[in-house]
CHARMM internal coordinates of N, CA and C (Angstrom, degrees):
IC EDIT
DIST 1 N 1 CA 1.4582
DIST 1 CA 1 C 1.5314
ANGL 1 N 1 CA 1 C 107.89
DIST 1 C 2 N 1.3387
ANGL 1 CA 1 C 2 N 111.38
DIHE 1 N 1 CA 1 C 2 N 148.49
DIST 2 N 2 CA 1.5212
ANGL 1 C 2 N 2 CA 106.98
DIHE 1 CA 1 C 2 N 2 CA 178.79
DIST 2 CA 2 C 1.8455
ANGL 2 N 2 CA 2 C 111.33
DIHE 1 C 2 N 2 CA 2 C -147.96
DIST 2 C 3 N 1.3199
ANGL 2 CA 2 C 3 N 108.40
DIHE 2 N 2 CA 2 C 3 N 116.96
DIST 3 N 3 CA 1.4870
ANGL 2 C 3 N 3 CA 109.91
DIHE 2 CA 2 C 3 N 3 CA -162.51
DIST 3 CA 3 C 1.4436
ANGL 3 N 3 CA 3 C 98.53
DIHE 2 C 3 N 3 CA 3 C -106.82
DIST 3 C 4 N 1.5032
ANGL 3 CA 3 C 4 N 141.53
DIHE 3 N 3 CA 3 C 4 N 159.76
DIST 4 N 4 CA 1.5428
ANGL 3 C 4 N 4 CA 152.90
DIHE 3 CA 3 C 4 N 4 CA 170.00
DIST 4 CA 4 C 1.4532
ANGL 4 N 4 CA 4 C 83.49
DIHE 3 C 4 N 4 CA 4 C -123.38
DIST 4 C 5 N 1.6812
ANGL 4 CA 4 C 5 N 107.19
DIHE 4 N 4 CA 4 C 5 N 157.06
DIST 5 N 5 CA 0.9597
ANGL 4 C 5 N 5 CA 157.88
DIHE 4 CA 4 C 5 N 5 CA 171.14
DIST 5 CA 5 C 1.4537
ANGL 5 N 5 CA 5 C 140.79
DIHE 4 C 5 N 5 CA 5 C -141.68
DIST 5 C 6 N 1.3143
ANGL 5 CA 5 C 6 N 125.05
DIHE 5 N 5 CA 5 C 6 N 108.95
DIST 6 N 6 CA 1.7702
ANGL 5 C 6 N 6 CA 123.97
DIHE 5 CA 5 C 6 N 6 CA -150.32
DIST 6 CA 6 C 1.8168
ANGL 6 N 6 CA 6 C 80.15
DIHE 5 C 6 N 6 CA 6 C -119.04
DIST 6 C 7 N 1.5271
ANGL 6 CA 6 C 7 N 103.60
DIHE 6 N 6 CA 6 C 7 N 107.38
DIST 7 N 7 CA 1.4444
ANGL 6 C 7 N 7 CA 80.72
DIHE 6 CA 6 C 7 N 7 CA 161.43
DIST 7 CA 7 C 1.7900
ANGL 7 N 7 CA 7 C 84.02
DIHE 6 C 7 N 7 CA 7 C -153.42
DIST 7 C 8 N 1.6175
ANGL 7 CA 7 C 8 N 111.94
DIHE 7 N 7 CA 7 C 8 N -166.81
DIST 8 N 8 CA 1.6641
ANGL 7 C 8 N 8 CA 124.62
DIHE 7 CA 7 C 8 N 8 CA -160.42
DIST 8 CA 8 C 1.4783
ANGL 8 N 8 CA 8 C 92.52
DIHE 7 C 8 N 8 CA 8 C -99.46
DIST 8 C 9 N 1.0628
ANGL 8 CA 8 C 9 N 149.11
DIHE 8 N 8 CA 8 C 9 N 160.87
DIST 9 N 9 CA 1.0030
ANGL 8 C 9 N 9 CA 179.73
DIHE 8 CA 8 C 9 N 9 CA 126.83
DIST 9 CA 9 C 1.7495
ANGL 9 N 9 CA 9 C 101.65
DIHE 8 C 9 N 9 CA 9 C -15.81
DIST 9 C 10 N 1.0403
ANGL 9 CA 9 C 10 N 114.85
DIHE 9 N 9 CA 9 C 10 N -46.08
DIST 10 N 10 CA 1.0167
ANGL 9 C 10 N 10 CA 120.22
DIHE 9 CA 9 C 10 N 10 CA -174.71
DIST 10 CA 10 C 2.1890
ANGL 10 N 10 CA 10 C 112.37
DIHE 9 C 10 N 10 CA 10 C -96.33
DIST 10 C 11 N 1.1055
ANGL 10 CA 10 C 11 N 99.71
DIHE 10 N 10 CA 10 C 11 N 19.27
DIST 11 N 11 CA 1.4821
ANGL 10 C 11 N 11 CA 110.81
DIHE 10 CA 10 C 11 N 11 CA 171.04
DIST 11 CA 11 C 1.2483
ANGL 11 N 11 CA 11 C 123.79
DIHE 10 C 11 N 11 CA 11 C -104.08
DIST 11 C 12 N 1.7964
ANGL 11 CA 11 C 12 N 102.81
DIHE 11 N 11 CA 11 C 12 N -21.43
DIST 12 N 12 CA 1.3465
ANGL 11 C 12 N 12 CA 107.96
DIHE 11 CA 11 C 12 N 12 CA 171.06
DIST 12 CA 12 C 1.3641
ANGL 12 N 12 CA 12 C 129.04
DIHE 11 C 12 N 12 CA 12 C -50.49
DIST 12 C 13 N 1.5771
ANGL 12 CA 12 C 13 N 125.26
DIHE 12 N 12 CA 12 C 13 N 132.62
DIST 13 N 13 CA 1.1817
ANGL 12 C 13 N 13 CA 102.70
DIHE 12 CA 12 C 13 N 13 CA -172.55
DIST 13 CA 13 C 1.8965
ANGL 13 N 13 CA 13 C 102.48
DIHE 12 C 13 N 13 CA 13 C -161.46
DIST 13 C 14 N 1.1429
ANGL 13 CA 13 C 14 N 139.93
DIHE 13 N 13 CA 13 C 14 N 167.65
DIST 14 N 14 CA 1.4282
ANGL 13 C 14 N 14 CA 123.14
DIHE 13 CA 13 C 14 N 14 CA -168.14
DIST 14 CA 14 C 1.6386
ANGL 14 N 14 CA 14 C 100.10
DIHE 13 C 14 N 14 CA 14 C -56.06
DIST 14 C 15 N 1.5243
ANGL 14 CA 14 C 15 N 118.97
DIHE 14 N 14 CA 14 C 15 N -58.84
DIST 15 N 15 CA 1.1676
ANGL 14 C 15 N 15 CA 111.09
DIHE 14 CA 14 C 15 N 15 CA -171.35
DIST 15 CA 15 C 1.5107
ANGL 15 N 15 CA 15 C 124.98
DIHE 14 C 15 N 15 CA 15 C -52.94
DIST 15 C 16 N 0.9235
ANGL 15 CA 15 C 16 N 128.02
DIHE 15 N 15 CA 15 C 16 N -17.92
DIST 16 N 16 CA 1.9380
ANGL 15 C 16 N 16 CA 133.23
DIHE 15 CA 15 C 16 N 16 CA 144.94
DIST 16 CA 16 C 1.3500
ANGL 16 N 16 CA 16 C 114.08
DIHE 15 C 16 N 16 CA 16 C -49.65
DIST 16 C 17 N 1.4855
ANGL 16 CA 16 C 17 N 118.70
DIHE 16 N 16 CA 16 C 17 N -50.72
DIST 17 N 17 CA 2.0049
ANGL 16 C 17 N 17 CA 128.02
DIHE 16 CA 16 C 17 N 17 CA -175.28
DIST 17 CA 17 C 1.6241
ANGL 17 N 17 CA 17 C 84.28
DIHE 16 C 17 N 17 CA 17 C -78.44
DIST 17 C 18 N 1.1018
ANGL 17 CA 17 C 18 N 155.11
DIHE 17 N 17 CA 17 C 18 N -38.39
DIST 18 N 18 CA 1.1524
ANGL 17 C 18 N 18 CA 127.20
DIHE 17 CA 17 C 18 N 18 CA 165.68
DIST 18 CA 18 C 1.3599
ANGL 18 N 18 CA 18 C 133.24
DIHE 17 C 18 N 18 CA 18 C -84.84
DIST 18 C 19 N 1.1629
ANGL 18 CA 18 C 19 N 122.31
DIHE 18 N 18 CA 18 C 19 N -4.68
DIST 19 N 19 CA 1.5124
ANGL 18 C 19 N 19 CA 123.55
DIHE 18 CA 18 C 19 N 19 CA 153.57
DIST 19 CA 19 C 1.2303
ANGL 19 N 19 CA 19 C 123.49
DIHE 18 C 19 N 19 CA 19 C -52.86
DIST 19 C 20 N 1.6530
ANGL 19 CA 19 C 20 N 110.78
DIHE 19 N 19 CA 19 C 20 N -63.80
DIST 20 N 20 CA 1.5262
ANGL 19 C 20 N 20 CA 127.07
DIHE 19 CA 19 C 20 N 20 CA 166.73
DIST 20 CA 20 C 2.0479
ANGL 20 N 20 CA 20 C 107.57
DIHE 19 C 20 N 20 CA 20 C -52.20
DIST 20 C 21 N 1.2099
ANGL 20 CA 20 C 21 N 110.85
DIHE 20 N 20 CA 20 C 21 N -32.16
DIST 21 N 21 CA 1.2612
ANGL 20 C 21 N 21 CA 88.70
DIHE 20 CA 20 C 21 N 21 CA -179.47
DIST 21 CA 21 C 1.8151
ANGL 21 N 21 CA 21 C 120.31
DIHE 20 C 21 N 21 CA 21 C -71.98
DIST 21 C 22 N 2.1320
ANGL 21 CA 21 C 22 N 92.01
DIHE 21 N 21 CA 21 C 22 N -29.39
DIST 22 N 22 CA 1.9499
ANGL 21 C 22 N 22 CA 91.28
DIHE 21 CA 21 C 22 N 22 CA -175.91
DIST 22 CA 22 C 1.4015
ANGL 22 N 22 CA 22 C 93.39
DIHE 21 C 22 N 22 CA 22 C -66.63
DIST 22 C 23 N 1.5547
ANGL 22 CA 22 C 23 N 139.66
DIHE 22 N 22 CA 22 C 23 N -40.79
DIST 23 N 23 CA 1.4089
ANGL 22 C 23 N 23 CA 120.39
DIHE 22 CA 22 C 23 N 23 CA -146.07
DIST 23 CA 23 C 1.6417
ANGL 23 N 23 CA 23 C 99.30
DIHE 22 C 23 N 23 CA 23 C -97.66
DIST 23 C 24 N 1.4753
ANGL 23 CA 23 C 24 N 123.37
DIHE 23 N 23 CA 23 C 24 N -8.68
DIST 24 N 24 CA 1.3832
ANGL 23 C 24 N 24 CA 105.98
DIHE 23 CA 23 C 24 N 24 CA 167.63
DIST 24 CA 24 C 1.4692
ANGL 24 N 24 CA 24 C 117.44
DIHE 23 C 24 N 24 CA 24 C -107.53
DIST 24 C 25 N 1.8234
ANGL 24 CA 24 C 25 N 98.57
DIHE 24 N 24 CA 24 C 25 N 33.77
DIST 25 N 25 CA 1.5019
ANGL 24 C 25 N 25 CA 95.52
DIHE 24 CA 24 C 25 N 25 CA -159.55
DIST 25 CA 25 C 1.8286
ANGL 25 N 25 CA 25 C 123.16
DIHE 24 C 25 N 25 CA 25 C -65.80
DIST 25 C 26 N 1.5564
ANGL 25 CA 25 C 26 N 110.61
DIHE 25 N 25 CA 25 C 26 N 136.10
DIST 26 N 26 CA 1.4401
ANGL 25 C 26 N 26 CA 91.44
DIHE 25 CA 25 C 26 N 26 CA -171.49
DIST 26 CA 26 C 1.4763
ANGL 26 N 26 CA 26 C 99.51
DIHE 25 C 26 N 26 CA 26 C 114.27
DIST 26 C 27 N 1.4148
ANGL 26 CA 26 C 27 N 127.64
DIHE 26 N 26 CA 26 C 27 N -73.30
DIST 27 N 27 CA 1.2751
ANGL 26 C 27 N 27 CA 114.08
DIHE 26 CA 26 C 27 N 27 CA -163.56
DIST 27 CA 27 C 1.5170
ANGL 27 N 27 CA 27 C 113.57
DIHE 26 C 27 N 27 CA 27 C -118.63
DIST 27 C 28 N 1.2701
ANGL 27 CA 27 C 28 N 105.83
DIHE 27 N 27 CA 27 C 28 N -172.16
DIST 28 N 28 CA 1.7270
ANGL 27 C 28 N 28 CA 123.30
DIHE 27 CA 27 C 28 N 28 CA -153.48
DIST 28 CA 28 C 1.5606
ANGL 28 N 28 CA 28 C 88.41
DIHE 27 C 28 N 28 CA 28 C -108.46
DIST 28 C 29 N 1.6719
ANGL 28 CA 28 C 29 N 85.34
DIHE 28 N 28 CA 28 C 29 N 125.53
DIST 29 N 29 CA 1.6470
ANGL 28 C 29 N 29 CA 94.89
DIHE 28 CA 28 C 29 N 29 CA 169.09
DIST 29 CA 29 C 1.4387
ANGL 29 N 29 CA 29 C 101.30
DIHE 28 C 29 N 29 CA 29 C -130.81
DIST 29 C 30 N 1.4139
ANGL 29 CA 29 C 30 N 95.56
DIHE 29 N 29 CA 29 C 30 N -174.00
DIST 30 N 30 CA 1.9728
ANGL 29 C 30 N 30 CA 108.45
DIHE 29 CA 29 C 30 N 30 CA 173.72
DIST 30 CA 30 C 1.3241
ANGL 30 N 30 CA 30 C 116.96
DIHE 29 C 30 N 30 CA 30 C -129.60
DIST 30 C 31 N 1.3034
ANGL 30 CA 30 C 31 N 107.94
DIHE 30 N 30 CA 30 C 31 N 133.47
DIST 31 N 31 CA 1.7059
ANGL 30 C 31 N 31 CA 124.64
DIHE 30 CA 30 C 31 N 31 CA -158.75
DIST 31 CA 31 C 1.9057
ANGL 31 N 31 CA 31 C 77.14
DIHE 30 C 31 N 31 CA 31 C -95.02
DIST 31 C 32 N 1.2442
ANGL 31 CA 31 C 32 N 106.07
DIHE 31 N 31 CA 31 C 32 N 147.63
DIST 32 N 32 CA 1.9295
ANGL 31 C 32 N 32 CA 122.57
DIHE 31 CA 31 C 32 N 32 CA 162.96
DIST 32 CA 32 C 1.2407
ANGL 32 N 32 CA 32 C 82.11
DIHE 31 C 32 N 32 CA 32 C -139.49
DIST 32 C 33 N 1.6839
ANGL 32 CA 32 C 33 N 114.53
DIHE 32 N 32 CA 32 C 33 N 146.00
DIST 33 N 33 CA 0.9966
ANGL 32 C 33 N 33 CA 118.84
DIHE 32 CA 32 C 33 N 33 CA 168.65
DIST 33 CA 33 C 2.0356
ANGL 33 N 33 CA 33 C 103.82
DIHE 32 C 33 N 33 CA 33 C -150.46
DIST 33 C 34 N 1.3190
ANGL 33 CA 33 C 34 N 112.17
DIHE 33 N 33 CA 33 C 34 N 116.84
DIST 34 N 34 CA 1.6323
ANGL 33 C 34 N 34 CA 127.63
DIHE 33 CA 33 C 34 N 34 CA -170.90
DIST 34 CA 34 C 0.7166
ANGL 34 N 34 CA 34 C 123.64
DIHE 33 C 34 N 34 CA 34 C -126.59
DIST 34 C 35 N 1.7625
ANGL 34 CA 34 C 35 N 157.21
DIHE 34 N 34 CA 34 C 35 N 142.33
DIST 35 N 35 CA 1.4059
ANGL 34 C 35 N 35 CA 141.50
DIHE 34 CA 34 C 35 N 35 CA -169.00
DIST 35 CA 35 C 1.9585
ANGL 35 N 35 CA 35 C 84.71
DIHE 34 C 35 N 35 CA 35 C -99.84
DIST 35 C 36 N 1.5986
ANGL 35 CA 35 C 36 N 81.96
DIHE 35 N 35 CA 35 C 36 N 158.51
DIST 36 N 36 CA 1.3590
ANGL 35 C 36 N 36 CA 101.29
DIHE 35 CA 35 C 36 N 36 CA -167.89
DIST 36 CA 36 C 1.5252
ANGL 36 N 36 CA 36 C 105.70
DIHE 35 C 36 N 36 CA 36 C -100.02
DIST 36 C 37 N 0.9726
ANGL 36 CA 36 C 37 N 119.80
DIHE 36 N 36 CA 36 C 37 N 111.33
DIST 37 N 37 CA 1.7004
ANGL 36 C 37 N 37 CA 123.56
DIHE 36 CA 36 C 37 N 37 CA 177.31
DIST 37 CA 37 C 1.7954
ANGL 37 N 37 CA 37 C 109.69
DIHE 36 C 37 N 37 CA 37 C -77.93
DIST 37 C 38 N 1.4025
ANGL 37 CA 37 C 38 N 117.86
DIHE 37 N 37 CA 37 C 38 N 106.82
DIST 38 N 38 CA 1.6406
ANGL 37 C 38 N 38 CA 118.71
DIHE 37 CA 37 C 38 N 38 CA -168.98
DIST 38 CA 38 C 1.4655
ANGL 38 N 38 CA 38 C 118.22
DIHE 37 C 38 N 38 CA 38 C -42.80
DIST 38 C 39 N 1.7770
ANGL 38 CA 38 C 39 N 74.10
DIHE 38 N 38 CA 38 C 39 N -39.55
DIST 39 N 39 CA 2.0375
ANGL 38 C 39 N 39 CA 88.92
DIHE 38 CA 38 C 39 N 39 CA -154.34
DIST 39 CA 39 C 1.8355
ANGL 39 N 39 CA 39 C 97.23
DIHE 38 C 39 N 39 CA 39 C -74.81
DIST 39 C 40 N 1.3510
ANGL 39 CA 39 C 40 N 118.52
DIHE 39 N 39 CA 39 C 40 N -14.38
DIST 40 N 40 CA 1.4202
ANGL 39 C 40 N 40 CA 105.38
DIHE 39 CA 39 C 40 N 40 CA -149.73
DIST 40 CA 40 C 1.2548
ANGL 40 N 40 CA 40 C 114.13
DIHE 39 C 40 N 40 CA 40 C -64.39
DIST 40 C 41 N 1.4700
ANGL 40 CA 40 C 41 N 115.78
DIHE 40 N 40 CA 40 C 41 N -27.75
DIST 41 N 41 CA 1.4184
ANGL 40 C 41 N 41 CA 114.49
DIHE 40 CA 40 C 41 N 41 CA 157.12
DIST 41 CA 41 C 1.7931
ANGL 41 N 41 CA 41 C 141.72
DIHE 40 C 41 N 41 CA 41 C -31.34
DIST 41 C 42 N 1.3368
ANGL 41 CA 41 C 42 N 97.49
DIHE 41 N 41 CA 41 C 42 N -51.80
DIST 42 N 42 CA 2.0988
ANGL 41 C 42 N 42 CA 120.36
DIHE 41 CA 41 C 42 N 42 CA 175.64
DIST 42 CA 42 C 2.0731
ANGL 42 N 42 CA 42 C 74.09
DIHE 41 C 42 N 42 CA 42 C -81.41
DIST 42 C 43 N 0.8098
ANGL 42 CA 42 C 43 N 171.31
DIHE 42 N 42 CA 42 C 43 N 1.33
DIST 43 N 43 CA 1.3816
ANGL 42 C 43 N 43 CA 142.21
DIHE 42 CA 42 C 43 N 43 CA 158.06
DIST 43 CA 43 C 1.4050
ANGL 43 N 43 CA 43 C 101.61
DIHE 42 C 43 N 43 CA 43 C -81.78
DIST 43 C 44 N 1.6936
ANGL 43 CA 43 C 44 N 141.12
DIHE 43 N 43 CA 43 C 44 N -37.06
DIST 44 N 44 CA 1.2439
ANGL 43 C 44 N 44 CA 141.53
DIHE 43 CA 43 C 44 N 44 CA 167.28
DIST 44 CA 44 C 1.7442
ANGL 44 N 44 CA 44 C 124.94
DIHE 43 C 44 N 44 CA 44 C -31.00
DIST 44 C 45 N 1.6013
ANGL 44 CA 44 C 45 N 88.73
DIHE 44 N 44 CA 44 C 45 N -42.09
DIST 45 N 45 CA 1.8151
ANGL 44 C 45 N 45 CA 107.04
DIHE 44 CA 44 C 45 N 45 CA 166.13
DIST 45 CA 45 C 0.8441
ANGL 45 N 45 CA 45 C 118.92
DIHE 44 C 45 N 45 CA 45 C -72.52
DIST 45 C 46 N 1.5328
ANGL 45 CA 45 C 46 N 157.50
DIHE 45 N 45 CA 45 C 46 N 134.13
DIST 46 N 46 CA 1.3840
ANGL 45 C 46 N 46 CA 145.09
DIHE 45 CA 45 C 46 N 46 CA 145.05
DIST 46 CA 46 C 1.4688
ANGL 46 N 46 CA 46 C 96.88
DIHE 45 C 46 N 46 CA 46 C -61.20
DIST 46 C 47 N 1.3514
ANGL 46 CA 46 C 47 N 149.91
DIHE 46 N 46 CA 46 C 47 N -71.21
DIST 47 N 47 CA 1.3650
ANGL 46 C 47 N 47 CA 149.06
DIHE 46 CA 46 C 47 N 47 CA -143.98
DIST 47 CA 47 C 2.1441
ANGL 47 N 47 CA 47 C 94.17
DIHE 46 C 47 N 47 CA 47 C -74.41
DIST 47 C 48 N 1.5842
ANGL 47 CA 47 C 48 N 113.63
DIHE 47 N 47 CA 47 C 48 N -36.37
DIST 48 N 48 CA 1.5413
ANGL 47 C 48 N 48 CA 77.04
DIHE 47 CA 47 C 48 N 48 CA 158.54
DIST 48 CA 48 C 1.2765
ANGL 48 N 48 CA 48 C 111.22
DIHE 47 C 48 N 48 CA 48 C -87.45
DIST 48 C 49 N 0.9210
ANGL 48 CA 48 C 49 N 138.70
DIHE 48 N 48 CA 48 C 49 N -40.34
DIST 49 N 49 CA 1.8143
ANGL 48 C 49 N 49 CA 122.31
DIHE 48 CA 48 C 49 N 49 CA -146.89
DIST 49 CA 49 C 1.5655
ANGL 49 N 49 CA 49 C 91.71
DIHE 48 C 49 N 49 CA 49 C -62.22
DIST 49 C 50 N 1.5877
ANGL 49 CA 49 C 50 N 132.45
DIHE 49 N 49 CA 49 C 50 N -29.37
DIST 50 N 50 CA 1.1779
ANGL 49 C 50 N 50 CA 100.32
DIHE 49 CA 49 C 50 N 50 CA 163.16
DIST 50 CA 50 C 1.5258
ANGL 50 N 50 CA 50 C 135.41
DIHE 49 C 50 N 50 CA 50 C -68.88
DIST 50 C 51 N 1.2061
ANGL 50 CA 50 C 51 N 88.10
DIHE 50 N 50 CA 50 C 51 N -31.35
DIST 51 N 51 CA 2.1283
ANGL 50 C 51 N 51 CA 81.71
DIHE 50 CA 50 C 51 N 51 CA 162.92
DIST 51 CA 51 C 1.1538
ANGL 51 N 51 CA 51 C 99.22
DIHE 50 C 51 N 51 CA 51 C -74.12
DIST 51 C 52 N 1.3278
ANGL 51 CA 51 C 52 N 159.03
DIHE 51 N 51 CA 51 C 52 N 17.89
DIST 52 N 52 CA 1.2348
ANGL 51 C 52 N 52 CA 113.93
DIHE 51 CA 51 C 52 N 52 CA 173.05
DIST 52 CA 52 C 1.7689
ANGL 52 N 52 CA 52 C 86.16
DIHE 51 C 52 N 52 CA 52 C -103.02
DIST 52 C 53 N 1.0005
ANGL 52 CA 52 C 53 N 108.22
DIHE 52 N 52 CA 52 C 53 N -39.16
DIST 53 N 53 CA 1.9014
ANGL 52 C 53 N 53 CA 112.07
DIHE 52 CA 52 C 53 N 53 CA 166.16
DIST 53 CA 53 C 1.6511
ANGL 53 N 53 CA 53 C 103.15
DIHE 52 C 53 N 53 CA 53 C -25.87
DIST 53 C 54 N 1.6063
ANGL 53 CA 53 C 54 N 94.47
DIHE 53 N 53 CA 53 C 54 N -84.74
DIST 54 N 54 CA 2.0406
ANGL 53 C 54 N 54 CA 92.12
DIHE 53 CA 53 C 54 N 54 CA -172.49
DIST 54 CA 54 C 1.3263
ANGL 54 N 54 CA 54 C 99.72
DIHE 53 C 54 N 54 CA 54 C -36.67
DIST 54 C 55 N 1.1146
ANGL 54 CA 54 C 55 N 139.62
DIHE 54 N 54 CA 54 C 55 N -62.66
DIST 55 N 55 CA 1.5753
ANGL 54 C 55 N 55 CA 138.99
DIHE 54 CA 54 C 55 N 55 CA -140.85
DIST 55 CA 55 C 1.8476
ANGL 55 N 55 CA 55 C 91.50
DIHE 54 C 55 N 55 CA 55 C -61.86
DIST 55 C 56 N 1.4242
ANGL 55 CA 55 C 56 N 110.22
DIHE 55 N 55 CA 55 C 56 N -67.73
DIST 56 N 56 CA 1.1681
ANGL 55 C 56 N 56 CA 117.66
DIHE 55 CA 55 C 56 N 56 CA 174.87
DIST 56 CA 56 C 1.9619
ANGL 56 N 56 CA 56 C 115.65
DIHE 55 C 56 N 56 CA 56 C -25.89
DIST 56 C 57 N 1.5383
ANGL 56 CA 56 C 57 N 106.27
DIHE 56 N 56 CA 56 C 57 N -65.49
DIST 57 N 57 CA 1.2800
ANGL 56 C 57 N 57 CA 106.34
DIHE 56 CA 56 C 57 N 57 CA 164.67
DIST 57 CA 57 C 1.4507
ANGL 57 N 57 CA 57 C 130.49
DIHE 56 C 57 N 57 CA 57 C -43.25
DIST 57 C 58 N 1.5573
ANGL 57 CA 57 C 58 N 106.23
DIHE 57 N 57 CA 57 C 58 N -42.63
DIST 58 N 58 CA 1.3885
ANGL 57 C 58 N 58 CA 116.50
DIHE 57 CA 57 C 58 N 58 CA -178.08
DIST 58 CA 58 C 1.4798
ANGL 58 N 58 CA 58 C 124.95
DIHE 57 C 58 N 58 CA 58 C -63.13
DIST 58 C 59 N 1.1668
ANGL 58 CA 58 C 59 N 103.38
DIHE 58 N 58 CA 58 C 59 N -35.31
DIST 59 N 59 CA 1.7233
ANGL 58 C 59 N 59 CA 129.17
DIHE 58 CA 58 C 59 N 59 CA 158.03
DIST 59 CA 59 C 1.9554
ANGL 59 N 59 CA 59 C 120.99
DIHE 58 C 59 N 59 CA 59 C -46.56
DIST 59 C 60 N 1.2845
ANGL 59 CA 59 C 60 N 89.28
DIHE 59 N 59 CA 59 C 60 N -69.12
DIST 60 N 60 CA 1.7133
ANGL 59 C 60 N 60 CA 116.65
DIHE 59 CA 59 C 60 N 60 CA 166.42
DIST 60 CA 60 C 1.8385
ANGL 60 N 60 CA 60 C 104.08
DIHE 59 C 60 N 60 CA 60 C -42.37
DIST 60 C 61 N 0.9201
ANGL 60 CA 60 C 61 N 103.01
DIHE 60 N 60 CA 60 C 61 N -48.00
DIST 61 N 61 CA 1.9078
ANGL 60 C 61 N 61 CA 115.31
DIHE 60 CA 60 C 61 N 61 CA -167.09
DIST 61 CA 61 C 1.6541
ANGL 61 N 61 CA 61 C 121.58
DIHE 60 C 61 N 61 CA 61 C -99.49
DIST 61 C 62 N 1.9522
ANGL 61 CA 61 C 62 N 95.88
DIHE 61 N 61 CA 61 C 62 N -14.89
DIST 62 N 62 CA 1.2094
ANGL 61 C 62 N 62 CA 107.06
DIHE 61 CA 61 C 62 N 62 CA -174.93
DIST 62 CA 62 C 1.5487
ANGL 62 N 62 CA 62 C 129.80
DIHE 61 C 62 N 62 CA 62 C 47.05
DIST 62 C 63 N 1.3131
ANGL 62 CA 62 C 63 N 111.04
DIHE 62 N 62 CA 62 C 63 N 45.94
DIST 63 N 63 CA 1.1874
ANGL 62 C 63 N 63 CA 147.70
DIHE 62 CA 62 C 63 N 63 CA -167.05
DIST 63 CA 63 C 1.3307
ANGL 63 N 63 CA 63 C 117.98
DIHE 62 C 63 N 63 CA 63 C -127.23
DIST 63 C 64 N 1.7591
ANGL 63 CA 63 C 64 N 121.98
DIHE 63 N 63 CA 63 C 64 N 119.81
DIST 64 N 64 CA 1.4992
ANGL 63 C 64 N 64 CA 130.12
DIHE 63 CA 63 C 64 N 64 CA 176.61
DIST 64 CA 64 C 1.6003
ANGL 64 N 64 CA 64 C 103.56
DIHE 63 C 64 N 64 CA 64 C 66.49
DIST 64 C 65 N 1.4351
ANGL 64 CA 64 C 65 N 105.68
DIHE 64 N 64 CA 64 C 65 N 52.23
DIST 65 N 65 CA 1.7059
ANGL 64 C 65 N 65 CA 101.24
DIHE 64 CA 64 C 65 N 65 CA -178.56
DIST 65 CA 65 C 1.6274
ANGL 65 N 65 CA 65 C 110.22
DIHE 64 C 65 N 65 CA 65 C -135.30
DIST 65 C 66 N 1.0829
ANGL 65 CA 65 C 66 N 128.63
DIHE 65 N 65 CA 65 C 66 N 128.13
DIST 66 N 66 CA 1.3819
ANGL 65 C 66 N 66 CA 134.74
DIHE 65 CA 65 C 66 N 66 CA -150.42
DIST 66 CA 66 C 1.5943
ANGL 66 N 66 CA 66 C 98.80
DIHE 65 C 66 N 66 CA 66 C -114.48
DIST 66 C 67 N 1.2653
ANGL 66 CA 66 C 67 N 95.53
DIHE 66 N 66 CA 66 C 67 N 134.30
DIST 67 N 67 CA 1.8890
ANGL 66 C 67 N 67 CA 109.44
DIHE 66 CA 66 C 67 N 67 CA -151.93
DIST 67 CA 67 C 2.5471
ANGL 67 N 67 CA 67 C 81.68
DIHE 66 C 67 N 67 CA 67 C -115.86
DIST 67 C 68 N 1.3452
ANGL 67 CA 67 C 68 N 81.32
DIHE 67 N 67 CA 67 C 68 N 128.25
DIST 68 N 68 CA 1.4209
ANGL 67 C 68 N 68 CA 111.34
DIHE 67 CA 67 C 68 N 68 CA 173.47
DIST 68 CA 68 C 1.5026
ANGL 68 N 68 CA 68 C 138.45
DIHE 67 C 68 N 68 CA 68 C -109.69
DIST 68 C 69 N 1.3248
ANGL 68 CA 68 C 69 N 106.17
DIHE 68 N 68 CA 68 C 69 N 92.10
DIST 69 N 69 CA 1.4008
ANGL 68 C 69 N 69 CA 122.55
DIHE 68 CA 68 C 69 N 69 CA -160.92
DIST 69 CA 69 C 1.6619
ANGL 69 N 69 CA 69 C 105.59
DIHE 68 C 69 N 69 CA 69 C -50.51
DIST 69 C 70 N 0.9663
ANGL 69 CA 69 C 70 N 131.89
DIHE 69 N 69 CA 69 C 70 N 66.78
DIST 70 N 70 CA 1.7838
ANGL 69 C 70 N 70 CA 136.06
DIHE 69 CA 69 C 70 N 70 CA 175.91
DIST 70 CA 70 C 1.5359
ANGL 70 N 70 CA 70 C 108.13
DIHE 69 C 70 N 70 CA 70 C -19.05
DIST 70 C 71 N 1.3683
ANGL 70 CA 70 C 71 N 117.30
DIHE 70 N 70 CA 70 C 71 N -64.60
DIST 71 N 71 CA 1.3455
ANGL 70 C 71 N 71 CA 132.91
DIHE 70 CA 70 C 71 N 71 CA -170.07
DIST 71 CA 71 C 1.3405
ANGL 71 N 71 CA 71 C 104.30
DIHE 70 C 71 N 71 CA 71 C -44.82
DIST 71 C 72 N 1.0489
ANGL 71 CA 71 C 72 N 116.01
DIHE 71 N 71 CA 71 C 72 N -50.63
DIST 72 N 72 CA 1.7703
ANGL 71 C 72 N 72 CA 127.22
DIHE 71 CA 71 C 72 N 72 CA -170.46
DIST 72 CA 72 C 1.5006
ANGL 72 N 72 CA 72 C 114.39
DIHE 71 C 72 N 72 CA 72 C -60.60
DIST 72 C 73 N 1.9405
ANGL 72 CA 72 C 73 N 110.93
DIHE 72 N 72 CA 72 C 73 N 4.79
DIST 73 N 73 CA 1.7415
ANGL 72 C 73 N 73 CA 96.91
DIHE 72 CA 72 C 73 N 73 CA -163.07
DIST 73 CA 73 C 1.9710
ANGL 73 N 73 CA 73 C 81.09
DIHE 72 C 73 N 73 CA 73 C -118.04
DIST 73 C 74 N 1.3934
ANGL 73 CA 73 C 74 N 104.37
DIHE 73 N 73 CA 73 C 74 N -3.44
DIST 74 N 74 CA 1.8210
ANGL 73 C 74 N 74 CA 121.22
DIHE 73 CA 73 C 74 N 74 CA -162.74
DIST 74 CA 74 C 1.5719
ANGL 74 N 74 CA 74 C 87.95
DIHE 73 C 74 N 74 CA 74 C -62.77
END
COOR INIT
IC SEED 1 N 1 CA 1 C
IC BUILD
């Protein structure tokens, strides 16, 4: 059997090491453990990772960026 898990670093907690222990109870598994890069996905695209480039630029130049009244959703 083989289960993934996406969680923060900061969720870890015994009651997680004992979950994994009832459902792998008995046998030997292998912990991998990698930080997850968000964006690395839109780098898989060429047509996004270049938007995510412009956007990036657009930010930098403060240019083509749409300002969101917060209060208005209160």
């Amino acid at each position: 059997m083989q289960s993934s898990y996406r969680l923060n670093a900061r969720d870890l907690d015994q009651q997680f090491i004992e979950s994994l222990k009832t459902l792998f109870q008995g046998k030997e598994i292998e912990i991998i453990v990698y930080e997850v890069d968000e964006t690395d996905y839109i780098s898989r695209s060429e047509t996004n990772q270049s938007r995510l480039l412009q956007a990036i630029e657009n930010v930098e130049n403060g240019t083509n960026l749409v300002e969101v009244n917060l209060e208005a959703f209160e």
